[in-house]
C-alpha positions as YAML, in Angstrom:
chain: A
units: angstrom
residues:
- id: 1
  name: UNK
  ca: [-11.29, -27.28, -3.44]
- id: 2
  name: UNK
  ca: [-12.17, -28.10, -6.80]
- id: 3
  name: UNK
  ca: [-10.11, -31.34, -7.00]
- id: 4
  name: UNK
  ca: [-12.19, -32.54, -4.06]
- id: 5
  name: UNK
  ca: [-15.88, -31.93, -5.70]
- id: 6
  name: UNK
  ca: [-14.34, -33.97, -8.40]
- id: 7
  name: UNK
  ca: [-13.37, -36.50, -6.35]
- id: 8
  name: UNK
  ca: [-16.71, -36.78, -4.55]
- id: 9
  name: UNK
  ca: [-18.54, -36.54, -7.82]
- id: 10
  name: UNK
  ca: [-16.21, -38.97, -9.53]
- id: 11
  name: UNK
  ca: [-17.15, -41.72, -6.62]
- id: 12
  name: UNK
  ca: [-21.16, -41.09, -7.13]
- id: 13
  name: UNK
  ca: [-20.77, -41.76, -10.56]
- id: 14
  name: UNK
  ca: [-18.56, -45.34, -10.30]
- id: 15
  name: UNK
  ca: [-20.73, -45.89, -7.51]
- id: 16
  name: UNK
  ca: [-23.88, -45.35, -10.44]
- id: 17
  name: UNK
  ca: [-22.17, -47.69, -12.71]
- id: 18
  name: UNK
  ca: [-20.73, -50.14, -10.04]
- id: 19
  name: UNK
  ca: [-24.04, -50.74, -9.40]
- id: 20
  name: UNK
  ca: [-25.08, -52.12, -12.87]
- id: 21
  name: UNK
  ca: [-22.81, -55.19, -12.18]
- id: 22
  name: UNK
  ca: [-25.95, -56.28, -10.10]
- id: 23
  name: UNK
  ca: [-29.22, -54.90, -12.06]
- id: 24
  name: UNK
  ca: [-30.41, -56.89, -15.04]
- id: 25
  name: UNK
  ca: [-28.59, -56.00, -17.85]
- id: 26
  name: UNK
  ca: [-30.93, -53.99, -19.98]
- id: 27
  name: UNK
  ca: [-30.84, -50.98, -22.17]
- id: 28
  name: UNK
  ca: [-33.12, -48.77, -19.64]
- id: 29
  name: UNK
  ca: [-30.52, -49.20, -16.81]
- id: 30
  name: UNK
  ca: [-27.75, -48.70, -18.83]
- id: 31
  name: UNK
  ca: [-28.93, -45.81, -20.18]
- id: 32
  name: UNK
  ca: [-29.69, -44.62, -16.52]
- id: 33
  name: UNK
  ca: [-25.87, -44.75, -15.71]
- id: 34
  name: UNK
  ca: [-25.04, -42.87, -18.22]
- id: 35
  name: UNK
  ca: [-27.16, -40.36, -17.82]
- id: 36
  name: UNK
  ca: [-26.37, -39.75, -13.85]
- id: 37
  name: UNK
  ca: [-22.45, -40.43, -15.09]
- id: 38
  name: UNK
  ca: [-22.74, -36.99, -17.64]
- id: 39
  name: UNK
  ca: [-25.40, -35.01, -14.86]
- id: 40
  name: UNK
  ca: [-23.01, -35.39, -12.34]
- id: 41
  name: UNK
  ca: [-20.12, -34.30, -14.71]
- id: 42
  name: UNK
  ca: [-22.24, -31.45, -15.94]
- id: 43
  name: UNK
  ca: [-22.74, -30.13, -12.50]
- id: 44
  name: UNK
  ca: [-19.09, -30.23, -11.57]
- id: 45
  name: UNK
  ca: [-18.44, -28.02, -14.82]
- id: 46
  name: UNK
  ca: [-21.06, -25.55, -14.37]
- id: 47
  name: UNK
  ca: [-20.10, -24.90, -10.34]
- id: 48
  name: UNK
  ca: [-16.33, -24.54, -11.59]
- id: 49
  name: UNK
  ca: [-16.86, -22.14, -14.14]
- id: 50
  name: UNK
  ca: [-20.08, -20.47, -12.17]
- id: 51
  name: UNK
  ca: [-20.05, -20.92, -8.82]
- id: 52
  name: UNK
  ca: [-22.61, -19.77, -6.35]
- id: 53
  name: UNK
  ca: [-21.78, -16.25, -4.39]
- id: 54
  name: UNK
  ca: [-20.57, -17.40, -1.70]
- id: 55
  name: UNK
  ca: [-18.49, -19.95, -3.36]
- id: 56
  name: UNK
  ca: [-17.28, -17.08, -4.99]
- id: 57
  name: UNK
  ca: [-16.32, -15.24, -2.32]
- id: 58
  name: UNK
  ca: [-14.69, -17.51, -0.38]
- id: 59
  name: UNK
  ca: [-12.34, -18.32, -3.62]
- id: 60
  name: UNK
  ca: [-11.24, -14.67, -3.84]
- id: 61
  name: UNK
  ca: [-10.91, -14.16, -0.05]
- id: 62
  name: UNK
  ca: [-8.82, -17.56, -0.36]
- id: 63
  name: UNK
  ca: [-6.43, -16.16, -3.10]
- id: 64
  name: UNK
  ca: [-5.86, -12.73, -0.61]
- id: 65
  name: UNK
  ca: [-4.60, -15.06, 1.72]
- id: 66
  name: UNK
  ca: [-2.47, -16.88, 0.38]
- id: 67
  name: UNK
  ca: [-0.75, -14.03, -1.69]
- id: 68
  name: UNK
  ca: [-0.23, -12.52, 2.21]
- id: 69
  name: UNK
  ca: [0.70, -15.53, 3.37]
- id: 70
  name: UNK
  ca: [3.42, -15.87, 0.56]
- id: 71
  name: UNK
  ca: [4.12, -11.86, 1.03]
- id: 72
  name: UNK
  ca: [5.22, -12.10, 4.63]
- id: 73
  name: UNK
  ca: [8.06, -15.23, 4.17]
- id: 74
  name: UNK
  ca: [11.02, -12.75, 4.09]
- id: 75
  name: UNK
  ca: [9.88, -11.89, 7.66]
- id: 76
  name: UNK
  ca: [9.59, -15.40, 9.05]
- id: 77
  name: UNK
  ca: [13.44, -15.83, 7.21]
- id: 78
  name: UNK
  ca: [14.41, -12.61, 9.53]
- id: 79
  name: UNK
  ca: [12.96, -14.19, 12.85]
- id: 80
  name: UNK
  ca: [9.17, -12.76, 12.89]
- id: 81
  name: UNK
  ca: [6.81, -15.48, 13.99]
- id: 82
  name: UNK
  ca: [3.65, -15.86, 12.04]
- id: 83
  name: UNK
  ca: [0.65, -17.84, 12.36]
- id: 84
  name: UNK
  ca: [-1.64, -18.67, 9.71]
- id: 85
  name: UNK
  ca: [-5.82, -19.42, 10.07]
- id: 86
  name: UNK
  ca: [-5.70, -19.49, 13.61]
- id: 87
  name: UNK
  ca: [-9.96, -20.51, 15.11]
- id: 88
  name: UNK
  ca: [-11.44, -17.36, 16.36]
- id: 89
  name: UNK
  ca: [-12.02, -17.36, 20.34]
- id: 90
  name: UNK
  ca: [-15.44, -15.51, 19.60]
- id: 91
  name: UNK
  ca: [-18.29, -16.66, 17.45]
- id: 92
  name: UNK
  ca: [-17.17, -17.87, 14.05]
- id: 93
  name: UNK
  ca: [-14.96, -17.31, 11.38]
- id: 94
  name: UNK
  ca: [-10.91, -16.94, 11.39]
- id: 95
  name: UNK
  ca: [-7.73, -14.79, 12.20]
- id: 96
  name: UNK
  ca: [-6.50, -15.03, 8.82]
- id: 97
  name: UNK
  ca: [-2.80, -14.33, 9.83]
- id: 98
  name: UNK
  ca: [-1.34, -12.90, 13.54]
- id: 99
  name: UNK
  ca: [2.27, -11.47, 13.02]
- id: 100
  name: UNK
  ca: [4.88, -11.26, 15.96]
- id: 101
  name: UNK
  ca: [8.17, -9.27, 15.76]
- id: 102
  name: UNK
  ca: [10.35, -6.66, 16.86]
- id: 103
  name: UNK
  ca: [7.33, -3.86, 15.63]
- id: 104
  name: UNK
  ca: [4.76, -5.39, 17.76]
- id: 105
  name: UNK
  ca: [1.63, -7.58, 17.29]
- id: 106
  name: UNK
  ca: [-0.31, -7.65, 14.41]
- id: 107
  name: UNK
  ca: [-3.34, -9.05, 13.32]
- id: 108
  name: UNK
  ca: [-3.44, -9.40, 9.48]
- id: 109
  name: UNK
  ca: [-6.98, -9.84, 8.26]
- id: 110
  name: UNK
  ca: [-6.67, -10.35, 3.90]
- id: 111
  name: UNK
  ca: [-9.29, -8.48, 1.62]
- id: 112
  name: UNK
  ca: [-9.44, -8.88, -2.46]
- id: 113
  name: UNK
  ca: [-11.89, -5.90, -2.94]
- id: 114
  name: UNK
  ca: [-13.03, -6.11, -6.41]
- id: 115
  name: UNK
  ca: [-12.70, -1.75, -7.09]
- id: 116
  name: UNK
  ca: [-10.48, 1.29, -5.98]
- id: 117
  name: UNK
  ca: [-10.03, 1.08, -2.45]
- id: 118
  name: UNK
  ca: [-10.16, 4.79, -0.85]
- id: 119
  name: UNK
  ca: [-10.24, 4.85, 3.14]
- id: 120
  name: UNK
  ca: [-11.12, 7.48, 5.64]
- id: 121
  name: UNK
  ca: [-10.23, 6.06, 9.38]
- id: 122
  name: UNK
  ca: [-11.27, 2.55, 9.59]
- id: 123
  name: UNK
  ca: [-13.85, 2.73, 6.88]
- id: 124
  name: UNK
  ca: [-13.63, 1.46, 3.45]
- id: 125
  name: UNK
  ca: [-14.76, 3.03, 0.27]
- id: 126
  name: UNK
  ca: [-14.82, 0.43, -2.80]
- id: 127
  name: UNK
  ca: [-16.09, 2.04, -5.59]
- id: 128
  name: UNK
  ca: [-16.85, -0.25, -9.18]
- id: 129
  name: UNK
  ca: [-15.38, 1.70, -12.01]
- id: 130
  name: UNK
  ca: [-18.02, -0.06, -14.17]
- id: 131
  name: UNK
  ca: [-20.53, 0.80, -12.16]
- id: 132
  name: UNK
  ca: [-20.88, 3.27, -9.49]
- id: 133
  name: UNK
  ca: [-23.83, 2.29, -8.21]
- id: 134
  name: UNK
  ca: [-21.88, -0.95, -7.17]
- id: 135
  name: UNK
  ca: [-20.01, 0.62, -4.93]
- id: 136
  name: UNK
  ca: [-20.21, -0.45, -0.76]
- id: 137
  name: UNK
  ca: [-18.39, 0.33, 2.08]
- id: 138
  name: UNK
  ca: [-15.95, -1.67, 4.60]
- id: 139
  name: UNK
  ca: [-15.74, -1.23, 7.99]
- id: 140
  name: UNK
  ca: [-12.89, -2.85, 9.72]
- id: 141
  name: UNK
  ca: [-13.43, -1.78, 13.18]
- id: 142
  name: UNK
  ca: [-16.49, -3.88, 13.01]
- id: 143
  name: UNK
  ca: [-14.83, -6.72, 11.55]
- id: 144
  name: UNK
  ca: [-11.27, -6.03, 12.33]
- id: 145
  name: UNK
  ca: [-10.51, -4.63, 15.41]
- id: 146
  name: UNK
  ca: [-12.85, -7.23, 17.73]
- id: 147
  name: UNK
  ca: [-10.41, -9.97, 16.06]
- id: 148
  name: UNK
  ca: [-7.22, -7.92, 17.60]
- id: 149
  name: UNK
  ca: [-8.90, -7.95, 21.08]
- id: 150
  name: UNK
  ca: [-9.62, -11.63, 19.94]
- id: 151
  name: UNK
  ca: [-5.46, -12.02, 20.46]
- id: 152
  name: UNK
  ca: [-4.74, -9.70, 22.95]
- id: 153
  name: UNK
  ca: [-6.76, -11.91, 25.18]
- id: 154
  name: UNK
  ca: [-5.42, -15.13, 24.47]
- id: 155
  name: UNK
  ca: [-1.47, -13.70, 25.10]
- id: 156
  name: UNK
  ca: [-3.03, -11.75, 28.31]
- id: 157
  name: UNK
  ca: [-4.31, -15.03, 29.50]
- id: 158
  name: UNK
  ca: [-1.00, -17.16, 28.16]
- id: 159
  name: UNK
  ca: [1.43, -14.61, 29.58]
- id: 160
  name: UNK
  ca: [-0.37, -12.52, 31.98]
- id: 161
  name: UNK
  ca: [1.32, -9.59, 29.86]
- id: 162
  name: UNK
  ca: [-1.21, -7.06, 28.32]
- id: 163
  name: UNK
  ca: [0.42, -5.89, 24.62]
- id: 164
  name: UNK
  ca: [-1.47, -3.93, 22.56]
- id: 165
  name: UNK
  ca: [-2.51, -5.95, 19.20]
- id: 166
  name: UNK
  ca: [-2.70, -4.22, 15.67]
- id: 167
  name: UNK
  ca: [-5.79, -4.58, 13.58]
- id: 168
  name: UNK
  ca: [-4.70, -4.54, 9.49]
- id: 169
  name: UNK
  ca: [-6.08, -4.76, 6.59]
- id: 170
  name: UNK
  ca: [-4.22, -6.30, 3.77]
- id: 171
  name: UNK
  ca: [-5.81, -5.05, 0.70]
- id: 172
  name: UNK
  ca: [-5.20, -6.85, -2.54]
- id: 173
  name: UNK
  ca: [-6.47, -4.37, -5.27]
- id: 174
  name: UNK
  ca: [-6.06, -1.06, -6.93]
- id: 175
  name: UNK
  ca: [-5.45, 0.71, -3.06]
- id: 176
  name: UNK
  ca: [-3.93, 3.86, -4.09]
- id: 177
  name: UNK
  ca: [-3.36, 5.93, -0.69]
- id: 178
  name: UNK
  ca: [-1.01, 2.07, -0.51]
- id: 179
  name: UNK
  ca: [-1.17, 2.76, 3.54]
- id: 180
  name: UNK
  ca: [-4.34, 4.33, 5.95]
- id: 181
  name: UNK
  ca: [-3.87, 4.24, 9.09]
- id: 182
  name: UNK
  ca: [-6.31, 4.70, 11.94]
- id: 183
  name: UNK
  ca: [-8.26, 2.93, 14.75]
- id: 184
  name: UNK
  ca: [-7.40, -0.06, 11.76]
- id: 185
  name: UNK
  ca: [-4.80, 0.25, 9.25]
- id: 186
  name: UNK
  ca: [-4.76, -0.10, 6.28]
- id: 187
  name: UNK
  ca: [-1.85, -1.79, 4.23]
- id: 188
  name: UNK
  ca: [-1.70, -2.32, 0.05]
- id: 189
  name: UNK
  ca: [-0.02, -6.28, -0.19]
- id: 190
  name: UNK
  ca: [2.80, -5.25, -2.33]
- id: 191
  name: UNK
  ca: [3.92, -2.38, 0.45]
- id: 192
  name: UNK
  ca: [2.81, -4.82, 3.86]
- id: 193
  name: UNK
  ca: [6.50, -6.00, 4.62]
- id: 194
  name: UNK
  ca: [8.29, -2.56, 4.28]
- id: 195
  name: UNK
  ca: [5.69, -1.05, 6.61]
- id: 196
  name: UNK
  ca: [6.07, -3.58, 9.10]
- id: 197
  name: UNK
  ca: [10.08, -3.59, 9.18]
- id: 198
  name: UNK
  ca: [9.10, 0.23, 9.62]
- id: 199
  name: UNK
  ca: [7.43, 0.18, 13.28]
- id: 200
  name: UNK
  ca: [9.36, 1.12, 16.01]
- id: 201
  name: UNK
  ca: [10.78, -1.15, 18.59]
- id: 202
  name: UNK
  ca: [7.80, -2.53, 20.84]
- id: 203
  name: UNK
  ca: [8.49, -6.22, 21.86]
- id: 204
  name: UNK
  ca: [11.68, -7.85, 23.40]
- id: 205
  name: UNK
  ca: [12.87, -11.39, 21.38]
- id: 206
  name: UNK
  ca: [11.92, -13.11, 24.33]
- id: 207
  name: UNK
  ca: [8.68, -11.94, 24.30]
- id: 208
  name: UNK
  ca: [8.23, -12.69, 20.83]
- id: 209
  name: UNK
  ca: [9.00, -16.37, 21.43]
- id: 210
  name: UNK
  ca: [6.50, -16.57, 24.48]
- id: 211
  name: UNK
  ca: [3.75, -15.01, 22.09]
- id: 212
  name: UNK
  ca: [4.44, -16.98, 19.46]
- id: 213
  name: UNK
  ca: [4.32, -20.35, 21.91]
- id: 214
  name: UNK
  ca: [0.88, -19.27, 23.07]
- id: 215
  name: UNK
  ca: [-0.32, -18.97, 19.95]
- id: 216
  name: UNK
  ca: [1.33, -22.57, 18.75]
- id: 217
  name: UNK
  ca: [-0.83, -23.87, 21.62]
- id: 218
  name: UNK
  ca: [-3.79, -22.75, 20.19]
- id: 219
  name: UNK
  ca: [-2.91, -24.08, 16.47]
- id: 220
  name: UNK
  ca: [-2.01, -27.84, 18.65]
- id: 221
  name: UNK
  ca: [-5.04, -27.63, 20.27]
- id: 222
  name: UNK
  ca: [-7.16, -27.07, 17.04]
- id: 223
  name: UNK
  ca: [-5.68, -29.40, 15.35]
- id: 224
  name: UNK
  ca: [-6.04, -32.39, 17.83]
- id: 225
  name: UNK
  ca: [-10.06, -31.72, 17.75]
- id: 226
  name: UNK
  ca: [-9.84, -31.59, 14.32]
- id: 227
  name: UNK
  ca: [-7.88, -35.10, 14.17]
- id: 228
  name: UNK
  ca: [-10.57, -35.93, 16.99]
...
């Protein structure tokens, strides 16, 4: 992300002293490039090292992601099909990761909760240690679950088979019950893999393959408006 503000802000301020080539070359307008050249520079440093909250945010969620993303690549090495960032059917946002093996379907949603992590059924407790007032809860079945009926529709209406989709949370973070489970589990990073290879026997190999194809589909489909 960052390389690409710099980029942006890089061509604004060649584009500032690009232009000099054609104004009268005085002291004012030179000084005028120069100062645009170090403001833009100066912006670029202060949103990298302070970003706005939702900037913020979006890094952290970003870095749950992708240490799930890296977490679950002895499963895709064993056969499990996984699909990464998928669009959401309904309203906005993402399916951060849907997982399809032997265990079932599972709909990974990634969560860097900044505090100890104590659940009770599909709600969250995240208290700061520094400060307890801080603390907030997290309810997946709001979030969560409505993203696993998100899937279970699109393979119901690829396959015209109904299978039952498994809302997670992937928590990144000092977790220490390590695995809740209820209406929406949920699953500490480091133990995600063991507890998958763990569920019983729910979905035939060919099944996994048609699942998976249905959701390729979708990724093809997304992509081509994207390219659009």
């Amino acid at each position: 992300m960052w390389v690409a503000v710099a980029a942006v802000l890089t061509g604004m301020a060649l584009a500032a002293n690009v232009a000099l080539l054609f104004l009268p070359p005085t002291r004012p307008w030179a000084w005028s490039a120069g100062a645009i050249t170090g403001g833009l520079w100066a912006m670029y440093l202060y949103a990298r090292d302070d970003p706005p909250q939702y900037i913020a945010n979006w890094l952290v969620g970003s870095e749950g992601e992708k240490q799930t993303e890296k977490t679950l690549r002895p499963l895709e090495r064993e056969g499990w099909r996984v699909h990464h960032d998928l669009a959401a059917a309904y309203g906005s946002g993402n399916l951060d990761h849907v997982v399809i093996g032997p265990g079932g379907v599972f709909l990974l949603d990634s969560k860097k909760f900044g505090g100890e992590v104590t659940v009770d059924d599909s709600q969250a407790i995240v208290r700061r240690l520094e400060d307890r007032s801080l603390s907030y809860h997290y309810d997946a079945g709001k979030g969560v679950v409505p993203l696993a009926l998100d899937v279970r529709d699109r393979l119901r209406k690829g396959t015209r088979a109904t299978q039952y989709v498994h809302a997670v949370v992937v928590v990144w973070g000092d977790f220490p019950q390590q695995v809740a489970e209820g209406r929406c589990t949920y699953v500490h990073g480091d133990h995600l893999v063991a507890w998958l290879r763990s569920q019983p026997l729910r979905v035939a190999p060919n099944r996994v393959e048609q699942f998976s194809g249905v959701l390729a589909q979708v990724e093809t489909r997304a992509g081509a408006l994207d390219s659009a």
